[in-house]
N, C-alpha and C positions, 0 to 999 in steps of 0.2 A: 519473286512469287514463292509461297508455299505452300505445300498439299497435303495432305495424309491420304494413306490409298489403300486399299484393303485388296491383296492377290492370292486367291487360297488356290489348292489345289498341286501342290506341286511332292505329293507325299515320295512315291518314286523319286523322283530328283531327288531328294534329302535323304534320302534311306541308298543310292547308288554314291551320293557324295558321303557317307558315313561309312560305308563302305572300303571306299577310294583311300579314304584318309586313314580311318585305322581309328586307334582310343591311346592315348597319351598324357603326358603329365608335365605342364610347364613350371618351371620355376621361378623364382623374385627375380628382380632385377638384378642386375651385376650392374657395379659401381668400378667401371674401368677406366678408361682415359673419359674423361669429361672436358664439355668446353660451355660458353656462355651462350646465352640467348637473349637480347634485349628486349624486352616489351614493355612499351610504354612510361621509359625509365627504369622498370623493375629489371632486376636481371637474376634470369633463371637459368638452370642448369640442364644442361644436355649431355646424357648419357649413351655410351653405343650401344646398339643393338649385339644380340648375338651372335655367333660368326653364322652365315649363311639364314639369317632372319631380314635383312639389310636389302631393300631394294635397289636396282639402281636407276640414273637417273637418265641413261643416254637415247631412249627410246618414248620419250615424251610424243604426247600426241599434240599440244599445247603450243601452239603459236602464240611468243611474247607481243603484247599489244592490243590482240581483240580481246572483247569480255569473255570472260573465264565462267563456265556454268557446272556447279558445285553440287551434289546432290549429301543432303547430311540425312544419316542413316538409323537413327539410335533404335533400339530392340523393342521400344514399345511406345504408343501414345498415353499409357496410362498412367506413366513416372514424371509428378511435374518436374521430376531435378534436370530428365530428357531435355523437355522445353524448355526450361532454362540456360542449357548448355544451346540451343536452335534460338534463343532470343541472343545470346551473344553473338554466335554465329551473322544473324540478321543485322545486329548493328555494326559489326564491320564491314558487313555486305552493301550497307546503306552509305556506312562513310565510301566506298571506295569500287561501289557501282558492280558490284559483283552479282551474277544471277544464280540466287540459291532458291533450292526448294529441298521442304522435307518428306521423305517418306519410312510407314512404320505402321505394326499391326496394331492392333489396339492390346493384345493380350504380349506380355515378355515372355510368357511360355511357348507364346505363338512362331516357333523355330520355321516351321516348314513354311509360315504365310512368308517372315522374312527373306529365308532365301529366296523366294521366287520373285518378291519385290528387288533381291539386291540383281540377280538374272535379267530382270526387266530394267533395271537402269543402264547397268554394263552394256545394254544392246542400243541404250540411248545416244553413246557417243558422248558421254560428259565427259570433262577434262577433270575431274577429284571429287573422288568418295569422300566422307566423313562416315566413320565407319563404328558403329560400337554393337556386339551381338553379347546375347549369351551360349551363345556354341560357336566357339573360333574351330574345332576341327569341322563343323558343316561348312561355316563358310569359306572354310580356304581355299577349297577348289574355286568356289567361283572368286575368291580377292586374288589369285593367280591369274585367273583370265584377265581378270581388269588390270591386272598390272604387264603384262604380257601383250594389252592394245594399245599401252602407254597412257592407261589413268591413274592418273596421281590418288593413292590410297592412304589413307590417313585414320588410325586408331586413334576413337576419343577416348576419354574416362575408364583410362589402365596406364597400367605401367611394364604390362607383357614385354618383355625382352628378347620372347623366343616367339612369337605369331607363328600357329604350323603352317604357312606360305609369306614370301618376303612381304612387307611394305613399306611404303616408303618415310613413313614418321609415327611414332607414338605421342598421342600430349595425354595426359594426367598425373593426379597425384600419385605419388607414392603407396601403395595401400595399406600393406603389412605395417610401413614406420607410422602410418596415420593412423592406425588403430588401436598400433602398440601405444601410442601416447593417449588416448585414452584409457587404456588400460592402465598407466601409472596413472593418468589422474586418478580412477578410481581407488587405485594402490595410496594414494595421498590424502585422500576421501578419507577412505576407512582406516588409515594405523594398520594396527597389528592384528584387531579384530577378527577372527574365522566368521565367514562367513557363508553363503549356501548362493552360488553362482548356477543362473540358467542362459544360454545362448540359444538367440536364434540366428539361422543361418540363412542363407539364398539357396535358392535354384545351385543343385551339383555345377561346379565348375570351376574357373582361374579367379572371379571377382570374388565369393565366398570363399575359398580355401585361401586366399589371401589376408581377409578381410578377419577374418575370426581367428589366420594363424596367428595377426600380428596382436588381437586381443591375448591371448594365451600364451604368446612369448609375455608379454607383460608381467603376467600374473602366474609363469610356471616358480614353484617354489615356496609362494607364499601362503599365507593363511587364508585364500579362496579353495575353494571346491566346486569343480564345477558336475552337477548335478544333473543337468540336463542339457540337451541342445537338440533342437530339434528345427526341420525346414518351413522358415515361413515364408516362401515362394517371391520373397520381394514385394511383395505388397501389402496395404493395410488388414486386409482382410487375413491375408498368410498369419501374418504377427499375431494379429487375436485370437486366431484358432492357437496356433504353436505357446503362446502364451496361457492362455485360460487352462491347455494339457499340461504343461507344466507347471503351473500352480495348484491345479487342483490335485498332482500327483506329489508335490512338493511344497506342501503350503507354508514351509520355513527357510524357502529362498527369497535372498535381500535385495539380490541384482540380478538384472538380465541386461545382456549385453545383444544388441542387434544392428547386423551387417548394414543396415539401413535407416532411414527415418523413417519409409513406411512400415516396416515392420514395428520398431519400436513406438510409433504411434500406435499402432494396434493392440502391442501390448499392455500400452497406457490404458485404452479402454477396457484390453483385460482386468486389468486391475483394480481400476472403478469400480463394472461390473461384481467380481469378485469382493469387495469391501476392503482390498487389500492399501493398505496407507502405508506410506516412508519407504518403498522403496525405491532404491536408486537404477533409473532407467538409463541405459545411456545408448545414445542411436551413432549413424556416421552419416555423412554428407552434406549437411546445411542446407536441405529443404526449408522453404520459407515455413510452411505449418508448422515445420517443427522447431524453428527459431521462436515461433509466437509460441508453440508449446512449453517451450523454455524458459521464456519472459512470463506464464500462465501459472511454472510451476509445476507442471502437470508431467516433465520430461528434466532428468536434471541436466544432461550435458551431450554433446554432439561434437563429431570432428567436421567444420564445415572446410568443404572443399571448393568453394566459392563455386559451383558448375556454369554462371553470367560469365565469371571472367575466363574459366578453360573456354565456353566457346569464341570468347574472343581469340585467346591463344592460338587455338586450334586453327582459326580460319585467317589469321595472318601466317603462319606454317605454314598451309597450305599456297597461297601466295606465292613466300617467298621460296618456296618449291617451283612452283610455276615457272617464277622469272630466275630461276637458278641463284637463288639469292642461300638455300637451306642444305645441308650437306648432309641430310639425315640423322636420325635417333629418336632418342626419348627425349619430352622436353617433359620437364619434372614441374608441377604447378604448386599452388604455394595449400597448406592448413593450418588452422589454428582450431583448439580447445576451447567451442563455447557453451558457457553459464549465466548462471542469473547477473553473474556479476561483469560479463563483458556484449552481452545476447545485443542491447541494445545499441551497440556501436556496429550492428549490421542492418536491425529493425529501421533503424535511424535515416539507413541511404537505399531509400525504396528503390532508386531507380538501375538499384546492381542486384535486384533480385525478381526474381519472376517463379512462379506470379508474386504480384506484389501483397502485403501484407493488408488482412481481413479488415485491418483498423489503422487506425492515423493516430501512432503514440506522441508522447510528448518527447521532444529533443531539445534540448538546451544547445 
């Protein structure tokens, strides 16, 4: 079963847990002792946790044998890369009888709806969270509880090494190296060229300060400048506003680099809008709109981070936590660099993408 649930009201709580927690600054992953992880033939890489980030595992609530009931958590309904990472989720839920349901505000900005929604599951008695916010110091007082009743807690779509309270798995990509590498693509793009660089960023926090650091290790040195960077909230709508100010403040910037594909779809409309031609857009994540945006033209390049197949990952993790099968860390998920010139060998396998794509291309 799946839901979406809207629980407001919880502003005290959030401003008492912000409190509690304090204001901090996590850092990239560290790359220490690593070991494998098999999925589905692929084998991916598990990283440790930080010392005392590392849940453990001897106080499971989790009876091996009866069905396992999953609750997956992500920051908002209005990110289809969310629902995409909950359609993976679903289909391993489906192979192997698992009862998952989702819950999520509709707004990412929407912090205080979330916590009260993750409050309200913790008290459900479910055996694993699936867990992705955009303020890890609100929610950790309450992913300490859940981990302290013995609920299996599970970071999606990061690579946090340090969560300010234990859990017990991280799965996502890489962030910083996934962006850094489009940054050399663009680096590859342009030569030697000087150029007039604009960034847009997310919502303050670990997914943005990652996301845009690893643009700009890229390109520290070179013949970019970057000229602007301003917040486009994660969403399409952020992007266009943050775009349209930055072009119309800089109307001899070439690229803009955004932490997201909504944002840089947004931006793309900026530029429409604006009359603005040949600039080189480049987004992160492998949202399907903006895989068609890229086959369109309209977007040149994107780090997808396949979000169908992390939630498969994620919810075999999970599992194999359950049944003592998982010994905790990072499990590092795969990206590649897509363009016009590779877009279509993803457009091509509708059924690894969600939502599925606006039109039915041709595939050879």
């Amino acid at each position: 079963m799946a839901y979406v649930r809207l629980f407001p009201g919880f502003t005290a709580l959030v401003v008492g847990l912000l409190i509690s927690v304090g204001v901090g600054a996590f850092a990239g992953i560290a790359h220490g002792q690593e070991r494998e992880y098999e999925f589905k033939g692929q084998i991916l890489t598990v990283h440790e946790l930080e010392e005392g980030a590392q849940a453990q595992f001897d106080n499971l609530a989790y009876t091996p044998g009866r069905t396992p009931r999953v609750a997956y958590m992500p920051p908002a309904t209005e990110f289809n890369y969310y629902m995409a990472i909950g359609e993976g989720i679903k289909a391993v839920a489906a192979e192997t009888g698992v009862d998952t349901f989702t819950l999520a505000p509709l707004s990412g900005s929407d912090i205080l709806t979330q916590m009260g929604m993750l409050q309200d599951v913790i008290s459900q008695q479910v055996d694993a969270i699936i867990l992705s916010t955009h303020d890890e110091f609100a929610a950790a007082p309450l992913v300490r509880r859940a981990v302290d009743q013995g609920i299996v807690v599970v970071i999606v779509n990061s690579d946090i090494p340090n969560f300010p309270s234990p859990v017990h798995a991280v799965v996502g990509y890489h962030q910083r190296a996934g962006t850094r590498k489009i940054g050399e693509y663009a680096l590859n793009l342009v030569g030697d060229k000087p150029i007039k660089v604009g960034i847009i960023e997310g919502l303050p926090g670990y997914h943005s300060t990652e996301r845009v650091g690893g643009f700009l290790d890229a390109i520290a040195g070179s013949s970019f400048q970057v000229v602007s960077s301003l917040d486009g909230k994660w969403n399409v709508e952020g992007g266009n506003a943050a775009a349209m100010d930055m072009l119309q403040a800089h109307p001899d910037i070439d690229l803009i680099f955004a932490a997201n594909d909504y944002m840089i779809m947004g931006a793309a409309r900026a530029a429409q809008t604006l009359g603005k031609h040949g600039l080189i857009l480049l987004g992160n994540d492998g949202d399907t709109a903006a895989l068609e945006e890229i086959a369109a033209g309209t977007i040149t390049a994107t780090v997808n981070t396949t979000p169908f197949v992390m939630g498969q990952i994620t919810l075999h993790v999970v599992l194999d936590i359950l049944n003592g099968k998982f010994a905790g860390g990072y499990v590092e998920t795969p990206t590649v660099i897509v363009d016009q010139s590779n877009v279509m060998e993803y457009l091509c396998r509708p059924e690894e993408l969600d939502p599925k794509p606006a039109q039915t291309y041709e595939c050879g």
